[in-house]
C-alpha positions as CSV (number, residue, x, y, z in Angstrom):
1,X,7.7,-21.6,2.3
2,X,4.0,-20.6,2.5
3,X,2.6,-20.9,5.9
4,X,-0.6,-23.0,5.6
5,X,-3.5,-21.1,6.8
6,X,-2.1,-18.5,3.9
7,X,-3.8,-18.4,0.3
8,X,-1.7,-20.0,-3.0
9,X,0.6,-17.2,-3.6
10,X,1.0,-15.6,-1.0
11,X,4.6,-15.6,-0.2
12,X,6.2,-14.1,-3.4
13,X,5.8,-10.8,-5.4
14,X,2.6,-8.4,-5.1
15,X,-0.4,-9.6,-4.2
16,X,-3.8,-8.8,-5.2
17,X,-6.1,-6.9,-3.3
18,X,-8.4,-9.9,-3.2
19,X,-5.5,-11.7,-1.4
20,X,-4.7,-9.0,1.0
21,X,-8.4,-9.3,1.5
22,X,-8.5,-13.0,2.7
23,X,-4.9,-12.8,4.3
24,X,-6.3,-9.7,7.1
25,X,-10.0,-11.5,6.9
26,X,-11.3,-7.8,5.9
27,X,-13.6,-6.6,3.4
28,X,-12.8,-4.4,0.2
29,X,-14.1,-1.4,2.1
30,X,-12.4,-1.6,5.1
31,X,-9.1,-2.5,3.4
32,X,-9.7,0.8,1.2
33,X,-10.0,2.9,4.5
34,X,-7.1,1.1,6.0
35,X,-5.1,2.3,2.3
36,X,-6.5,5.8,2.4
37,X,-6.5,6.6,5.8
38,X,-4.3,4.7,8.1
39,X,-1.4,4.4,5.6
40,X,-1.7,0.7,4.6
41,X,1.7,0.5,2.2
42,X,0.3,-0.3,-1.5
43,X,0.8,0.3,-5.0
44,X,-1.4,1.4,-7.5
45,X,-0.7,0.9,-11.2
46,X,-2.3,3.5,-13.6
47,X,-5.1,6.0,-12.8
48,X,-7.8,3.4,-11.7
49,X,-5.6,0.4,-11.5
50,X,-6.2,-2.1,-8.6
51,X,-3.7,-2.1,-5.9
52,X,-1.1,-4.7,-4.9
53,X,0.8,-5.0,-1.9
54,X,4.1,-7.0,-0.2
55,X,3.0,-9.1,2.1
56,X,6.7,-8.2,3.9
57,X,5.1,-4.7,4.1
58,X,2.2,-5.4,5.5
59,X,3.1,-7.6,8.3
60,X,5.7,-4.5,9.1
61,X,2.7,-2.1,9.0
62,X,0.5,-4.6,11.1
63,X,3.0,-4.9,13.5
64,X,3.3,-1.0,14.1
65,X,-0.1,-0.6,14.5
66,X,-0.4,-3.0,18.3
67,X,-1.4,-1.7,21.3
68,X,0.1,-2.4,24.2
69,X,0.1,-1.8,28.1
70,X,-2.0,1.6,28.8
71,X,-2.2,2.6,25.1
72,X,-4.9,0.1,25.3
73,X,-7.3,2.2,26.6
């Protein structure tokens, strides 16, 4: 069941970087530092192929990355 605020798609399979994109409200740069350097979990098919992601994996990685109490600071 796809929540509603969540693009066609969205709850199944890989999805597209561009989907990824409008799920976090990010743009393609950011998501590429968030890949690169923070450890977002993707795949990348071939050499220069786009990446896709689990939207299962994501949330996960989101949900590591809170702040709370004095780590706020």
């Amino acid at each position: 069941m796809e929540h509603k605020d969540e693009p066609a798609g969205i709850g199944e399979g890989l999805l597209t970087s561009q989907q990824i994109m409008d799920y976090l409200q990010i743009k393609r740069t950011t998501l590429w530092k968030l890949v690169k350097q923070q450890g977002l979990p993707a795949y990348q098919f071939g050499a220069k192929g786009d990446y896709r992601f689990r939207k299962s994996e994501v949330d996960a990685w989101i949900s590591k990355q809170s702040v709370k109490g004095d780590d706020a600071r």
